[in-house]
C-alpha positions in Angstrom: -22.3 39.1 30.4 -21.6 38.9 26.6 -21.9 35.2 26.3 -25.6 35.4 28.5 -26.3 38.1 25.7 -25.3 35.6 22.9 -27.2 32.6 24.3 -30.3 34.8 25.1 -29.9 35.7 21.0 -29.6 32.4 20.0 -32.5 31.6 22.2 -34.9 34.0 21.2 -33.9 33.0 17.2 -34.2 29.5 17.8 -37.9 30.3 19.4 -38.9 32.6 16.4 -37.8 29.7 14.1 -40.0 27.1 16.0 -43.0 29.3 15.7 -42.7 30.5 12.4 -42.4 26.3 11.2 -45.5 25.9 13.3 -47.3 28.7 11.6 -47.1 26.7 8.5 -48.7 23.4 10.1 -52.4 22.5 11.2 -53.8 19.9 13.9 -56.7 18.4 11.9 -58.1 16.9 15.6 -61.2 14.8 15.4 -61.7 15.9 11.6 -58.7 13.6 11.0 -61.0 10.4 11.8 -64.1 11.9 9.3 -61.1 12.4 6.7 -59.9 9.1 7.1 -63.7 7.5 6.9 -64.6 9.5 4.1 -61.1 8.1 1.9 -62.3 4.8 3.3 -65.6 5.6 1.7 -64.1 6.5 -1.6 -61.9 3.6 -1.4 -64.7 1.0 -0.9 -67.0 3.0 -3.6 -64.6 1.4 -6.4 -66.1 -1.9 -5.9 -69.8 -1.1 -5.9 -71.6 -0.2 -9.5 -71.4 3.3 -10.9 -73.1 3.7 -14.2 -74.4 0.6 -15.8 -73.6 -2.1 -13.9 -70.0 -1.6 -14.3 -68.4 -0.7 -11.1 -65.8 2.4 -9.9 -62.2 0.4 -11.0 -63.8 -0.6 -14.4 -65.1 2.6 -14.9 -61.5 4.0 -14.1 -59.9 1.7 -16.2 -61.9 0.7 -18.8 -64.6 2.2 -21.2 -67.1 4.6 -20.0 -68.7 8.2 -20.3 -65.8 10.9 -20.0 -67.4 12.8 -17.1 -68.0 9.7 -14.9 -64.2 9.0 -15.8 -62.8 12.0 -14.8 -64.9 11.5 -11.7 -63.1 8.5 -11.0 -59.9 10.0 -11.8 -60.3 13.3 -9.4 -61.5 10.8 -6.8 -58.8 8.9 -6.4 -56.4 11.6 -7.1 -57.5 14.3 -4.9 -59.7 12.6 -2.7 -57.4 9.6 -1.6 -54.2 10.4 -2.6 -54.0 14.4 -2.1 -56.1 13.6 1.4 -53.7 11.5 2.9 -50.2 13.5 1.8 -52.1 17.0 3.2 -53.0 14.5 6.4 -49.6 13.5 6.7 -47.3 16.9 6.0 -49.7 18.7 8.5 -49.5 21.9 5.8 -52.0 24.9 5.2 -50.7 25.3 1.6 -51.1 21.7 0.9 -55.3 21.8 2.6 -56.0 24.9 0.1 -54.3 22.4 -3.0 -56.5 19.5 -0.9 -60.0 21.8 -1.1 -59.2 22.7 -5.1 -58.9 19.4 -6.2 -61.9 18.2 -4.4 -64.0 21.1 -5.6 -63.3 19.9 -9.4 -64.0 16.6 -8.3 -67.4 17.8 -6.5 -68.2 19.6 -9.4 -67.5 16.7 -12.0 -69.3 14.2 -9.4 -72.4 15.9 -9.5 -72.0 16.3 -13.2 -71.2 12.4 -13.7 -74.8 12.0 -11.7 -76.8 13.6 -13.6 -75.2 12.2 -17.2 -76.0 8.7 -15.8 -79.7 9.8 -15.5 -80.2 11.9 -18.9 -80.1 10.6 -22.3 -80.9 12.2 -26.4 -84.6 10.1 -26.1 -87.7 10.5 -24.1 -86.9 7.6 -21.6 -84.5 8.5 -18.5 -81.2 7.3 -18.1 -80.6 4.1 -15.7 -79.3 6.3 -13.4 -76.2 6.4 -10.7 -75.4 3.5 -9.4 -74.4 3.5 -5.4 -71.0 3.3 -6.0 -71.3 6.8 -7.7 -73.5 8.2 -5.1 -71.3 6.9 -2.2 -67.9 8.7 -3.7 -69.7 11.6 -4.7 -71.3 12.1 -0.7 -67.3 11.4 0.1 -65.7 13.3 -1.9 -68.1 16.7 -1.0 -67.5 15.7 2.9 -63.7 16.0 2.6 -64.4 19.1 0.4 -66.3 20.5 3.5 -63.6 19.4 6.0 -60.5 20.2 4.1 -61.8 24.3 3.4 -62.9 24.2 7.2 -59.1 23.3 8.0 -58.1 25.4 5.8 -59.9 28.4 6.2 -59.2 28.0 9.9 -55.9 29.4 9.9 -55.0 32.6 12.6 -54.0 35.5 10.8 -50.0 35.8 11.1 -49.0 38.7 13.2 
């Protein structure tokens, strides 16, 4: 009787530890394949032109307007790289770090738009290239998805 006590114990333990690792884990589902096409996106956006002819990698690498830079920077940083660790580890805590780092790159994508089409005269700026447009529309989408995933979480009894 003691030992059917023991193993129900170390049952009912081993049970609790399974559900409390699976309380810290999402299933992305079919938002895994719009993830995946939006890095894509971002990814394929470094070879088309951004802001005056020159295109995402030069502008990443090379000379060009801090916002569009930092753009480039928060792209590849939280839209490629912090997408596909949180899309891998399966963690809540790394899809709220995911939507934060999109969100400043959101916000500094639309700012890099509109410095390409402003300038100090009366004429207008050349304005984004599609390059800039494409990662922008990317990078807002896997803001969207990422906060949905996140946001999606069950309350933890």
């Amino acid at each position: 009787m003691s030992d059917e006590r023991d193993d129900l114990t170390e049952l009912r333990a081993e049970i609790n530890e399974v559900g409390r690792s699976a309380a810290k884990r999402f299933d992305p589902g079919r938002g895994a394949l719009t993830i995946a096409v939006a890095v894509s996106a971002i990814l394929v956006s470094m070879v088309l032109p951004w802001d005056g002819g020159r295109n995402g990698l030069d502008v990443l690498l090379g000379e060009a307007r801090a916002i569009p830079k930092v753009f480039a920077h928060a792209a590849l940083a939280g839209g490629v790289l912090l997408s596909a660790v949180t899309l891998l580890a399966r963690r809540w805590a790394l899809a709220w770090v995911s939507s934060l780092a999109l969100f400043v790159a959101s916000v500094s994508g639309v700012l890099s738009i509109w410095t390409t089409q402003t300038t100090t005269g009366h004429q207008p700026g050349e304005g984004p290239g599609a390059g800039l447009v494409v990662a922008v529309v990317a990078v807002v989408l896997l803001l969207v998805k990422w906060l949905r995933i996140a946001a999606s979480r069950p309350p933890i009894n």
